[in-house]
C-alpha positions in Angstrom: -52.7 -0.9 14.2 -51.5 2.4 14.3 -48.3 1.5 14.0 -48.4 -0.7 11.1 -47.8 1.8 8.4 -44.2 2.8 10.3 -43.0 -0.9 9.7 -41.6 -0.5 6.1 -39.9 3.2 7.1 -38.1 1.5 9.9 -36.8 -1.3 7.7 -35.9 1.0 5.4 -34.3 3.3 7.6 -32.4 -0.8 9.3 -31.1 -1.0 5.7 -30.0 2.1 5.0 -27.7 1.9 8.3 -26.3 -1.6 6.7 -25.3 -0.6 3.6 -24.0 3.3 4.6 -21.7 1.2 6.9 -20.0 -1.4 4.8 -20.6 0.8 1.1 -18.9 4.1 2.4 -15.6 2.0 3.6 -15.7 0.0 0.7 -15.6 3.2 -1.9 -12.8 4.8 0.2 -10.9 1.4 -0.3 -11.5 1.1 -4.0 -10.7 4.2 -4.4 -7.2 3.8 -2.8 -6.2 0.6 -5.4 -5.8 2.7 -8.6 -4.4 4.9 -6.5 -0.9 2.2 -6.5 -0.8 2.4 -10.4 -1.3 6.5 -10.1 1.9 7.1 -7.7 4.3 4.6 -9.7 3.2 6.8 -12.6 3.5 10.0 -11.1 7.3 8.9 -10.3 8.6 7.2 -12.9 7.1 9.6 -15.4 10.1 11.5 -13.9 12.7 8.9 -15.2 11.8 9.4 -19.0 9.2 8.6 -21.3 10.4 5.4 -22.4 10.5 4.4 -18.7 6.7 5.9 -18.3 5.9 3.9 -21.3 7.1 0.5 -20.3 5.3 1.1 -16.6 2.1 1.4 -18.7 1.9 -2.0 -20.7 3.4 -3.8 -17.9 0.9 -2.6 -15.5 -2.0 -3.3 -17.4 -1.2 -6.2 -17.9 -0.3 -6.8 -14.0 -3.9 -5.6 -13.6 -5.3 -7.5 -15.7 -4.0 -10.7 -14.4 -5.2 -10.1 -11.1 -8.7 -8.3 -12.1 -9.5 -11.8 -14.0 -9.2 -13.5 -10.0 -11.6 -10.9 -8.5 -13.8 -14.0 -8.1 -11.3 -14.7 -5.0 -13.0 -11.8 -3.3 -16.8 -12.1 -4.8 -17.3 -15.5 -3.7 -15.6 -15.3 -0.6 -17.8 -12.6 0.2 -21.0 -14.4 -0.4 -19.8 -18.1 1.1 -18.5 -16.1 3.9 -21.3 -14.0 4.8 -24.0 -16.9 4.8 -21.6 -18.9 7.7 -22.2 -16.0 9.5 -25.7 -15.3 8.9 -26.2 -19.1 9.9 -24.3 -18.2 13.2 -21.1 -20.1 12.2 -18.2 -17.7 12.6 -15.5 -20.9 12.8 -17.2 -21.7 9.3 -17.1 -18.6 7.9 -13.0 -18.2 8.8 -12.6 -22.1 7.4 -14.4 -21.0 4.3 -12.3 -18.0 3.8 -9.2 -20.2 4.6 -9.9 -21.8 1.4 -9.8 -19.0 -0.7 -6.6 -17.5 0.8 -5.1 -20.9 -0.2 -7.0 -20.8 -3.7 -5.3 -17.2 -4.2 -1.8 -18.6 -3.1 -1.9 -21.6 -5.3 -2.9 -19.0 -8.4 -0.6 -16.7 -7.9 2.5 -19.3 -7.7 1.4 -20.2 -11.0 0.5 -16.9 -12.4 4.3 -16.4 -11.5 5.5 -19.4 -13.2 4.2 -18.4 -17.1 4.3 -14.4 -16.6 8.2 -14.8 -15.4 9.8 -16.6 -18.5 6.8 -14.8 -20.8 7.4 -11.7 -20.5 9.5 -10.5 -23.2 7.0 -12.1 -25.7 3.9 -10.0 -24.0 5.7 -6.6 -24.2 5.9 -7.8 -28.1 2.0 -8.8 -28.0 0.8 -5.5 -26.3 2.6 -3.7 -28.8 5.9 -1.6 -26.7 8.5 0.1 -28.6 11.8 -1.1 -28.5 13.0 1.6 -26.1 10.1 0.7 -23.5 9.9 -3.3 -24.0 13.2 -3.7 -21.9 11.6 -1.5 -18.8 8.3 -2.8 -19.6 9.8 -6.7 -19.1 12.0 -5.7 -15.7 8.8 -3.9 -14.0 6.8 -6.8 -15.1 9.2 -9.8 -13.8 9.8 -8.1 -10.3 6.2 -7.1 -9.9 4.8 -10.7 -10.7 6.5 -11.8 -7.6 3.6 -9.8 -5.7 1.2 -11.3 -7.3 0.6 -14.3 -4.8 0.3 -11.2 -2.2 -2.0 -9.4 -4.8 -4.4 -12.6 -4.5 -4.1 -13.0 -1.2 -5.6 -9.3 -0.6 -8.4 -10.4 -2.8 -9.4 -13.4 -0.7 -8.7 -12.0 2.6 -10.8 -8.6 1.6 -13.4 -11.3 0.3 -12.8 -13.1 4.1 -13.5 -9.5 6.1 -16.4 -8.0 3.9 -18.2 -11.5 4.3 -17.7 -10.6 8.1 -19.4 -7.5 7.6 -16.3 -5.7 7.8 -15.1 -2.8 5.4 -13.2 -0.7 7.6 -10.4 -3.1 7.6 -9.8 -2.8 4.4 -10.0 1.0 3.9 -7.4 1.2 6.4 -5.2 -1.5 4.8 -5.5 -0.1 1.7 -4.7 3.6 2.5 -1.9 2.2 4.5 -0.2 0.1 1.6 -0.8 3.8 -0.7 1.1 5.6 1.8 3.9 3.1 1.8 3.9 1.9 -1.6 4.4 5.8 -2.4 6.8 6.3 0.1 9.1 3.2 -1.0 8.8 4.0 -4.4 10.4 7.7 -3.7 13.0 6.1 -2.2 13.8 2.9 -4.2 13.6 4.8 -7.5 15.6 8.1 -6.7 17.2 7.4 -3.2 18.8 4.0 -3.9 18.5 4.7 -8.2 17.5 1.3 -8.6 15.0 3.4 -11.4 11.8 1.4 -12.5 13.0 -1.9 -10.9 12.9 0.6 -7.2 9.3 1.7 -8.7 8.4 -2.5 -9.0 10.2 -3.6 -5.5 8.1 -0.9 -3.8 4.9 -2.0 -5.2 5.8 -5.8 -4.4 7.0 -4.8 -0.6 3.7 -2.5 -0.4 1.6 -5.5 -1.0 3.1 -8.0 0.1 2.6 -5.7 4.1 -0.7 -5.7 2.9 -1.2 -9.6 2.7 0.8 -10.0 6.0 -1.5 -7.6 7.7 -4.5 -9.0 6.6 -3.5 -12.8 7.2 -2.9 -11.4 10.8 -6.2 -10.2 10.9 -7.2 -13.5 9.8 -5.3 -15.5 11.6 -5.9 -14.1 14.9 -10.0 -14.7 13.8 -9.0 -17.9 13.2 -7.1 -18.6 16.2 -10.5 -17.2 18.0 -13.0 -19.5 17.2 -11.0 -22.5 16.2 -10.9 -22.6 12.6 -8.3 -24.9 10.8 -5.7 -22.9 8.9 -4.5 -25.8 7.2 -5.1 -26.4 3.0 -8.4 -28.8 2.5 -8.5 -30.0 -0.8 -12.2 -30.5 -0.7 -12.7 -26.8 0.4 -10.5 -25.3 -2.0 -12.0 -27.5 -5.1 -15.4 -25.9 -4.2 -14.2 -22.4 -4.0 -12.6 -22.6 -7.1 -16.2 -24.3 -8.4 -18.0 -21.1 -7.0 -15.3 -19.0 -8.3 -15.6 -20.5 -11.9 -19.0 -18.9 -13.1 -17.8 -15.2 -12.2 -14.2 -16.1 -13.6 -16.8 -16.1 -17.0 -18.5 -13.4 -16.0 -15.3 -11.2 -15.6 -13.5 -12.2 -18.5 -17.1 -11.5 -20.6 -16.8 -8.0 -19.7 -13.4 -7.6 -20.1 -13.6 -8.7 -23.5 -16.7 -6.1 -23.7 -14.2 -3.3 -22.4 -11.6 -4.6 -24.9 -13.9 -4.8 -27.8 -14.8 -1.2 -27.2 -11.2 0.2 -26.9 -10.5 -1.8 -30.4 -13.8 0.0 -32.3 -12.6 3.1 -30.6 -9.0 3.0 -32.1 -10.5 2.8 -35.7 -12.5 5.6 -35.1 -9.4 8.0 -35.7 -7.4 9.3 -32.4 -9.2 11.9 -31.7 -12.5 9.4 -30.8 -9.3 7.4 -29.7 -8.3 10.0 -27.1 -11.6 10.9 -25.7 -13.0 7.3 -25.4 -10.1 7.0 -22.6 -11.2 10.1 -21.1 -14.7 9.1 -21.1 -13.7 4.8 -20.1 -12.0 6.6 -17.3 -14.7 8.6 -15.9 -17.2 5.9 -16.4 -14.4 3.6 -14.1 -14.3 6.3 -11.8 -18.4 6.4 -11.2 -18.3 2.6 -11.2 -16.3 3.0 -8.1 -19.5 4.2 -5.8 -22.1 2.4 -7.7 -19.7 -0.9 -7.1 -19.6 0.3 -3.2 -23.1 -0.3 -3.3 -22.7 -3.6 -4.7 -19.9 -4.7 -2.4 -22.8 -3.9 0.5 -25.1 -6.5 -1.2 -22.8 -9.4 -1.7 -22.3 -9.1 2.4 -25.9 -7.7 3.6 -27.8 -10.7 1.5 -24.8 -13.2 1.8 -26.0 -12.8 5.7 -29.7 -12.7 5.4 -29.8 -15.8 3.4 -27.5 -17.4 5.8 -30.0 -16.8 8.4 -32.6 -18.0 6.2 -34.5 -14.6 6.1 -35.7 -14.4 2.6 -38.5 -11.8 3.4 -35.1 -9.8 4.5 -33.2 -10.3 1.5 -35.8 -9.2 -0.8 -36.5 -6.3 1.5 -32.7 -5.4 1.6 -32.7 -6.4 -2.4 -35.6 -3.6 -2.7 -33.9 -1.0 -0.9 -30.7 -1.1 -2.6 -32.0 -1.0 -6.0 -33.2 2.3 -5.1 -29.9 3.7 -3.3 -28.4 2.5 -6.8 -31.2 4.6 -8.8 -30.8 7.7 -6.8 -26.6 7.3 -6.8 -27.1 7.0 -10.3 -29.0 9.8 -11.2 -26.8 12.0 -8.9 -24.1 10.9 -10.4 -25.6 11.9 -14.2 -26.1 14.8 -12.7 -23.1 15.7 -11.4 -21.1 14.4 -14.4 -23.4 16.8 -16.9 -22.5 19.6 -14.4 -18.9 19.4 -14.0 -18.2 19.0 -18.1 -17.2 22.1 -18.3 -14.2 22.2 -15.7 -12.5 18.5 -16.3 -12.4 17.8 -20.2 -9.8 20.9 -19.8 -8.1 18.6 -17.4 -7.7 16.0 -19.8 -7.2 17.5 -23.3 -6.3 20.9 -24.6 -7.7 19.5 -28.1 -10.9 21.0 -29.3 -11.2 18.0 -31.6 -11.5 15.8 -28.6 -13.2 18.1 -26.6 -16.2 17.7 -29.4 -16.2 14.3 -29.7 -16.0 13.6 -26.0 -19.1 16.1 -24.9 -21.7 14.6 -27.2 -20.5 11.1 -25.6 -19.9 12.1 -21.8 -24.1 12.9 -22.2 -25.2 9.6 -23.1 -22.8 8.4 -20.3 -24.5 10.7 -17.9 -27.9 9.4 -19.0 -27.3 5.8 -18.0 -26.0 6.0 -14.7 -29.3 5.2 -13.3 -29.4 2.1 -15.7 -25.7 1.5 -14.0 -26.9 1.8 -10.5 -29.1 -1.0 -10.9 -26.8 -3.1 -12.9 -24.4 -2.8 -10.1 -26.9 -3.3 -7.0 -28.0 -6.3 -8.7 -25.0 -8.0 -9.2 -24.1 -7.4 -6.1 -27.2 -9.4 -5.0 -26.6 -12.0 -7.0 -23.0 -12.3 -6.3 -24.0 -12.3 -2.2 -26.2 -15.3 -3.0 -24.1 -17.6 -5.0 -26.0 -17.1 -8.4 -22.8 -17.5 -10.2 -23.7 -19.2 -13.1 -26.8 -17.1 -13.8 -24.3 -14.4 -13.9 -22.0 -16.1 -16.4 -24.8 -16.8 -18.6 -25.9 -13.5 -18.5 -23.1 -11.8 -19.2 -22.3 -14.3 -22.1 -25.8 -13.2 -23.5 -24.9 -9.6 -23.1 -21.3 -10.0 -24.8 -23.1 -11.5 -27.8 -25.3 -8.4 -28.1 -22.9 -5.7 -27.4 -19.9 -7.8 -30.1 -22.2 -7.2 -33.3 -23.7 -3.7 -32.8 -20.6 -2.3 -31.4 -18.6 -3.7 -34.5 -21.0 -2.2 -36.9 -20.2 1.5 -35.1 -17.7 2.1 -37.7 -19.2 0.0 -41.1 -22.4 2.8 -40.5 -20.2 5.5 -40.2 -21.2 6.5 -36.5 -18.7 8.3 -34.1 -17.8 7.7 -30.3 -21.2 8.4 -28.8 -22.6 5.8 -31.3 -20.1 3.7 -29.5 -21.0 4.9 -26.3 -24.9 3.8 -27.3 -23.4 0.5 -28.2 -22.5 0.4 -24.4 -25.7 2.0 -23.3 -27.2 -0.9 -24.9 -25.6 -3.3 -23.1 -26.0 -1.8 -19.5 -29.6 -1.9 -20.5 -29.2 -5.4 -21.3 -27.5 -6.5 -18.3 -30.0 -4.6 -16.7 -32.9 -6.5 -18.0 -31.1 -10.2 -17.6 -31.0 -8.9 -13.6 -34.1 -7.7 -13.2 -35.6 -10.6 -14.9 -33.6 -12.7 -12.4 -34.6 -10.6 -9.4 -38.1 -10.7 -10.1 -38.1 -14.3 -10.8 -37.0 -15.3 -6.7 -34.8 -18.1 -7.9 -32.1 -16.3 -6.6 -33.5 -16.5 -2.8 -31.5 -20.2 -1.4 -31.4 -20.1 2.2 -29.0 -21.7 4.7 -25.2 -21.9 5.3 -24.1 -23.1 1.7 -26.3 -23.0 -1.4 
């Protein structure tokens, strides 16, 4: 009887070991991915500014097609991890099978509209006329990594369902270093300029994919998976994937939406809104390290059909995503004063960025929970809760962030606009949380 009272400290103490080991990998290799788009930049800015240009609308738009297909990660990280909660590791590698073939058949036909397209999209995204032509050639070399690009997705999807995160730090940091590296000497050494910049970004990943297939493959080989394409398997992944496809485009158009009210609001607003979206991307890196942690730590309980487990683990990382939160306020409120000199030597968007970068501050806490939550319901399949959700929180954040300008309020009017719907999001999840629907048990849901 004495001991009773230690039980909850020594699950807690069983969880916090659990997600420390998969989040802390997971934020160094989410770190390392914007990192790509960082070192092109940092060399081909040397090439001119029409060059620099034309790397930045082709890019986004690079990222933007693949950051629509996370889905290829997210629900191979949940499908995954309840195989091998359920004790099924041949399973689990079959499952993940399907997405790697899911992220190859996308990507082939990613490549088919964005090769003969591209010219228009530099047009719709708005290049000049001296950056369209770079913007096109960086874009048609570097769509020929994007089957590799999805291929990372699912196999990341494949190792983090596993329980695995180290793997992909290491991959990750690796492809840096050489993507870097052949960049360097594609662009200067053989002068092959932005197309060098592209071909070492496609090489780069496409070592990636081959290491991580090999990773795969040798799992695979292990336990007896099939490697070979099942049309059954991969019509249900995509069906998993469907729901968060929603749920990532909704807040993409949130993101988009936000950018667009920003850009009326004069460029100074302009200019510190993309200081402060940057930051807030930045913190959403270790807050969506937690997350990551979830999808794989309750993917697994509920594969083991431990749902006393999975709300305990649920529990405990809603309050690592609190405390991360409010540290990270914290921290952001502290360090104000050193990096909006980094960014802008403009007292105009200095002062419209501080009031702002508060409110941002503020609702880290509301973020953490946010992005713990998701995570949760991404690691049990609750995809189409999450679609709906999102969907609600869209159609809140569309009007009142739209209005920002007709009432005459500034950037951190805006940023409240986006407060609000963290705080909505918050609420859907909670409400879900609370509810237990989410808690399915055994290998699939």
């Amino acid at each position: 009887m004495t001991q009773a009272p230690e039980a909850p400290r020594t699950a807690s103490r069983r969880h916090d070991r659990e997600i420390v080991a998969l989040a802390v990998p997971a934020f160094g290799a989410l770190v390392a991915e914007p990192l790509f788009v960082l070192a092109d930049s940092a060399i081909v800015g040397h090439l001119g500014t029409a060059q620099l240009a034309g790397l930045g609308v082709a890019s986004a738009l690079l990222m933007t097609a693949v950051g629509v297909f996370v889905f290829l990660a997210y629900a191979t990280t949940a499908a995954v991890a309840r195989k091998v909660g359920a004790g099924d590791l041949r399973a689990a590698i079959r499952q993940g099978m399907d997405g790697v073939w899911l992220a190859l058949f996308i990507g082939v036909a990613v490549i088919a509209v964005a090769l003969p397209t591209a010219p228009s999209l530099m047009e719709l995204f708005g290049a000049s006329g001296s950056a369209a032509p770079y913007a096109t050639t960086y874009l048609r070399i570097s769509a020929l990594g994007i089957p590799a690009m999805l291929v990372v997705l699912a196999s990341t999807g494949i190792l983090r369902g596993l329980q695995n995160t180290k793997t992909p730090l290491y991959v990750a940091v690796g492809g840096f270093v050489a993507n870097a590296i052949l960049n360097a000497v594609l662009v200067y050494g053989a002068g092959l300029g932005i197309a060098g910049s592209a071909w070492g970004t496609v090489i780069a990943q496409c070592g990636m994919a081959v290491v991580y297939l090999h990773v795969v493959l040798r799992g695979a080989r292990k336990h007896g998976a099939s490697l070979r394409p099942d049309p059954a398997g991969i019509r249900a992944c995509a069906q998993a994937g469907t729901p968060l496809l929603v749920r990532t485009l909704s807040l993409r158009a949130i993101l988009l939406i936000a950018t667009a009210v920003a850009a009326r609001l004069g460029d100074a607003d302009m200019a510190a809104h993309q200081i402060i979206l940057s930051l807030w991307s930045l913190l959403a890196f270790a807050l969506d390290a937690i997350a990551i942690a979830g999808q794989a730590i309750i993917g697994r309980y509920l594969g083991a059909g431990d749902a006393r487990g999975a709300r305990e683990a649920c529990h405990r990382m809603v309050q690592w995503g609190i405390v991360t939160g409010i540290v990270l306020g914290l921290l952001l409120i502290a360090a104000r004063p050193l990096f909006l000199p980094l960014f802008s030597g403009d007292p105009g968007v200095r002062d419209a960025a501080l009031p702002a970068l508060v409110m941002v501050a503020l609702s880290q806490p509301v973020c953490g929970i946010v992005f713990v939550l998701d995570g949760v319901l991404m690691g049990a399949g609750d995809g189409p809760y999450l679609a709906r959700a999102m969907l609600l929180t869209l159609a809140v954040f569309t009007p009142a962030a739209l209005l920002v300008p007709v009432l005459g309020g500034g950037l951190t009017a805006l940023w409240g606009a986006m407060t609000l719907m963290m705080t909505v999001r918050m609420l859907t999840l909670w409400l879900r949380s609370r509810s237990g629907r989410w808690i399915v048990t055994g290998a699939t849901r």
